[in-house]
C-alpha positions in Angstrom: 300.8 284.1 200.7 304.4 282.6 201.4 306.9 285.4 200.7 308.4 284.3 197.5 305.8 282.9 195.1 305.1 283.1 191.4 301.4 282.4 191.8 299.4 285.7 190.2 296.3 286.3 192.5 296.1 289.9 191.2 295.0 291.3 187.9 292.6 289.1 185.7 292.6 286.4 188.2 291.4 288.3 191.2 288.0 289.0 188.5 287.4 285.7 188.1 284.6 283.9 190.3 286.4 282.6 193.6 285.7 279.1 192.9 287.5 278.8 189.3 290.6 280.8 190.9 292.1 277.3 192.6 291.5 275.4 188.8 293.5 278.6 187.5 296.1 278.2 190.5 296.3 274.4 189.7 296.5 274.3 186.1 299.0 277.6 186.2 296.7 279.1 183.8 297.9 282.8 185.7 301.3 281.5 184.6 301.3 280.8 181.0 305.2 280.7 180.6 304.9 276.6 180.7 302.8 276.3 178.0 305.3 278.6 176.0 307.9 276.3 176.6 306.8 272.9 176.0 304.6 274.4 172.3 308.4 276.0 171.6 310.3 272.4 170.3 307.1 271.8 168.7 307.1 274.9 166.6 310.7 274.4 165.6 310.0 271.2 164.3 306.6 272.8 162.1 308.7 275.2 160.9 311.1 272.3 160.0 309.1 269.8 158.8 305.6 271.7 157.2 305.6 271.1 153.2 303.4 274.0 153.1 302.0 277.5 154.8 298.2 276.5 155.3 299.4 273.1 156.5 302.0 274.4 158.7 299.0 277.4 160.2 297.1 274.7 160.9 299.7 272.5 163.1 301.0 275.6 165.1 297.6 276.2 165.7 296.7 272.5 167.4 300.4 272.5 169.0 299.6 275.5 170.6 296.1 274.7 171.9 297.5 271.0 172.9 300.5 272.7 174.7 298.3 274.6 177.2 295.8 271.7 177.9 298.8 269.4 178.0 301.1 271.8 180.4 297.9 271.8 182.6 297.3 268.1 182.7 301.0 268.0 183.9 301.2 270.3 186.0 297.9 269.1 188.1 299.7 265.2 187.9 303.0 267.2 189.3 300.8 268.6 192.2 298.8 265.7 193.1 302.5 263.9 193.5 303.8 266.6 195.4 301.4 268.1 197.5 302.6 266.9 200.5 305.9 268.2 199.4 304.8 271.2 198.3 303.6 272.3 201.7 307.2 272.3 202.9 308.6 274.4 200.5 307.8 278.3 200.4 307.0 278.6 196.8 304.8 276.2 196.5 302.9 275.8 200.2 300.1 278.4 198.1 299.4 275.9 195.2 295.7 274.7 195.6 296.6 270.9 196.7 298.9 272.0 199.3 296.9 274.4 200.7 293.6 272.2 200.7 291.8 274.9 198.4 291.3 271.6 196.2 290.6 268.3 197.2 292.0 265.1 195.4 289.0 264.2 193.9 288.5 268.0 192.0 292.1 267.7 190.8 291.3 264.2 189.2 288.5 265.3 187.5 289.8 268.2 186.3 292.7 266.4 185.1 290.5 263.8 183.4 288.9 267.0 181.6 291.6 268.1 180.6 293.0 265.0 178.7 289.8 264.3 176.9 290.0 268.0 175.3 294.0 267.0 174.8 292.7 263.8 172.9 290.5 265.7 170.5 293.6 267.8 169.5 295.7 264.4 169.2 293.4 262.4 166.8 293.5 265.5 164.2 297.2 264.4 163.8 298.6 261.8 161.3 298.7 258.4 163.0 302.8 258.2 164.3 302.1 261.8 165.3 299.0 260.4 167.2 301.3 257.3 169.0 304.0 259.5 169.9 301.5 261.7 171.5 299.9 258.9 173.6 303.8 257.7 174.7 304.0 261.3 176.1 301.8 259.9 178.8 304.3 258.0 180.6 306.7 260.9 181.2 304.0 263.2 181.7 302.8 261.0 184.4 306.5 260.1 185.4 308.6 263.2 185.6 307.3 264.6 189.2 308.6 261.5 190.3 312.3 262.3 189.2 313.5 264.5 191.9 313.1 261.7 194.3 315.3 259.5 192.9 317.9 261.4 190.6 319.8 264.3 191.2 318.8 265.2 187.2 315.0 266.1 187.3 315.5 269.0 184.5 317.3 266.2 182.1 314.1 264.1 182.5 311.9 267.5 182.3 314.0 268.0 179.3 312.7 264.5 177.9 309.0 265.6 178.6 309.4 269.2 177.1 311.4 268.4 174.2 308.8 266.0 173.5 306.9 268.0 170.9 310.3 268.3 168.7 309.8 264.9 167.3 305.9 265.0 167.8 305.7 267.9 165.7 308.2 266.7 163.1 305.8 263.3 162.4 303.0 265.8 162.2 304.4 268.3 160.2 306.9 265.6 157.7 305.0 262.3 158.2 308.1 260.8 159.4 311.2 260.8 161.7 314.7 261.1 160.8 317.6 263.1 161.7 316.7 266.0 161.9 314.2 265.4 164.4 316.3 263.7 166.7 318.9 266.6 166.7 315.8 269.1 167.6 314.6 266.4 170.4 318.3 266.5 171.5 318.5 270.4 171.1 315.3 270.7 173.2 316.3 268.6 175.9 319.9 270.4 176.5 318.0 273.7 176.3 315.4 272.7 178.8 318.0 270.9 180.9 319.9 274.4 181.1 317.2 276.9 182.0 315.1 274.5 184.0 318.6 274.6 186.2 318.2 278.3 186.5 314.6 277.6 187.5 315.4 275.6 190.5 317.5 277.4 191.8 314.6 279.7 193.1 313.9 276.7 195.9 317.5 275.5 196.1 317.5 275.9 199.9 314.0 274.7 201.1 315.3 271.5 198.2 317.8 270.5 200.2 315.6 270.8 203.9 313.2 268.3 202.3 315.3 265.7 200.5 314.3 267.5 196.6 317.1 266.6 194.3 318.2 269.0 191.4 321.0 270.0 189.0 320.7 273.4 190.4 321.8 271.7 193.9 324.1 269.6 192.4 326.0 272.3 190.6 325.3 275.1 192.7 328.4 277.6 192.5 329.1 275.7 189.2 326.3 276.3 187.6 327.4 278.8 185.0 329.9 276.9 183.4 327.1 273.9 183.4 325.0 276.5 181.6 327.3 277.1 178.5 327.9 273.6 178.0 323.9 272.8 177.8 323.2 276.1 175.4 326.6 275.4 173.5 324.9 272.1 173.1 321.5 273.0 171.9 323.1 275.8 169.6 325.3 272.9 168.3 322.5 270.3 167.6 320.3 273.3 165.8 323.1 273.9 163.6 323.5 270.5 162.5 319.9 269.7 162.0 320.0 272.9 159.9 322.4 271.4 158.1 321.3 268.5 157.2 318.1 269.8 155.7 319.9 272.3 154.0 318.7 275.5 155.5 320.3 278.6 153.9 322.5 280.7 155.0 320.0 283.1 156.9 319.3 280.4 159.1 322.6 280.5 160.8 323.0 284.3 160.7 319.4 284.6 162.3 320.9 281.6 165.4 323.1 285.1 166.1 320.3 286.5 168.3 319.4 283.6 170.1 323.1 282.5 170.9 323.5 286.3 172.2 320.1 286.1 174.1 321.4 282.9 175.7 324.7 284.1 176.5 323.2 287.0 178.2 321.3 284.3 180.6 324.7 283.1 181.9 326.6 286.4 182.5 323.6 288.2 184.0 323.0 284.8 186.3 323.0 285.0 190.2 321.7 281.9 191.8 321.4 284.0 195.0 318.4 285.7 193.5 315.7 284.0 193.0 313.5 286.8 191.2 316.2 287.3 188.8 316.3 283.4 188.2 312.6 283.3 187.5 313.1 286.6 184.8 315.8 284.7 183.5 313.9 281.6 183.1 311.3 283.7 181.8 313.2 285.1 179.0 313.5 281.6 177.1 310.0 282.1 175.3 311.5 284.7 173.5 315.0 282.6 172.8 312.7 279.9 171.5 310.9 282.1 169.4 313.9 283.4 167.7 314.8 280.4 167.1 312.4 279.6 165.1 312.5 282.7 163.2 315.6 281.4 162.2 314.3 278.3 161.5 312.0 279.9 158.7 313.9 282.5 157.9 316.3 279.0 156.5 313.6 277.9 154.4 313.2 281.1 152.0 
């Protein structure tokens, strides 16, 4: 096991039968943090959008099972792009492509597994929910291609991840307008921030194999990059609770997750790549309180 990895072999993982622990590895299953994230802009929008509790219940509860199979499916397309890649890199040389636990051929059928259960979620959804969730396709499929050929991989990550902010406001309203485009733009500058705090964990081995990233491109700079993508997203939030009308609790409650991302920049040292990963980490919970606020709005 390379020395700095996030890949859990320990705890529930290491019960699990020895051939499922790869499709666990692969899909980052022991790593659940993705699917947090990209259900996150998705849950804002519900909480935005939903005329009504049981109908709001009911979309978290497909977002959130869609998320999961959805993250998976993009992480196994991510691997099957990288894996030769991968194998030069120290945090990823362990992933089950790169290291040959998993052939080509397993990965495609898993992958083709999990899209059919992804497409069962999807049709439950009004129809301009369904076609934006069939358009998510070509970034999903897309994206791992991004670091070849741009030094801003997290902005298109952002794209991909901040996906479910308009997807979820069709489901949830029936419709797009404004307000779903400010919390597609708030997602993306969110993502686009701590998805730079991300990569800095394989800044180095990035730059022996040619991997292009904002955390590379800003290095040194990357704090005050930081504030301006948060300021952003905290920005956006605020006007698309303003444009709805959300009371005044809305913005009082955006007090937590404004401190929680303010502590993200002054506790940041992109020399530390276990602190970067915490840090990165600690976004489930900023995206959770900002929804809170987002309901908290409505009342």
């Amino acid at each position: 096991m390379p020395p700095h990895t996030d890949i859990l072999s320990s705890g529930w993982v290491a019960r699990l039968p020895a051939g499922w622990v790869p499709y666990v590895h692969l899909a980052r299953l022991d790593r659940p943090i993705g699917g947090w994230l990209l259900f996150l802009p998705g849950l804002w929008a519900i909480a935005l959008g939903a005329g009504g509790i049981a109908r709001g219940a009911w979309l978290v509860a497909l977002f959130l099972a869609g998320s999961f199979l959805m993250r998976a499916a993009g992480c196994v397309v991510n691997d099957m792009w990288d894996r030769e890649m991968d194998r030069r890199v120290s945090r990823t040389a362990a992933r089950p492509l790169a290291s040959g636990a998993l052939r080509m051929r397993q990965a495609g059928l898993f992958l083709a597994g999990l899209l059919a259960l992804s497409f069962g979620i999807l049709v439950q959804l009004d129809p301009l929910a369904i076609a934006l969730g069939v358009g998510s396709l070509a970034l999903v499929v897309t994206y791992p291609l991004a670091k070849r050929v741009t030094w801003w991989p997290q902005l298109m990550l952002g794209f991909t991840f901040g996906w479910g902010a308009p997807m979820g406001y069709a489901a949830a309203a029936g419709r797009i307008d404004p307000a779903a485009l400010l919390l597609y733009a708030a997602a993306i500058f969110w993502i686009l921030g701590y998805d730079t705090i991300y990569a800095h964990q394989d800044r180095e081995d990035d730059a022996l194999v040619g991997v292009r990233s904002t955390a590379r491109l800003f290095a040194e700079r990357t704090g005050p990059f930081l504030l301006a993508c948060y300021g952003a997203t905290l920005a956006l939030l605020a006007l698309a609770g303003w444009w709805v009308g959300l009371s005044v609790w809305f913005f009082v409650a955006m007090l937590l997750p404004a401190w929680l991302l303010a502590r993200q920049v002054r506790r940041l040292d992109i020399h530390d790549p276990a602190l970067c990963l915490a840090l990165f980490r600690s976004n489930r919970e900023v995206g959770f309180a900002i929804a809170l606020a987002l309901v908290l709005g409505r009342l």
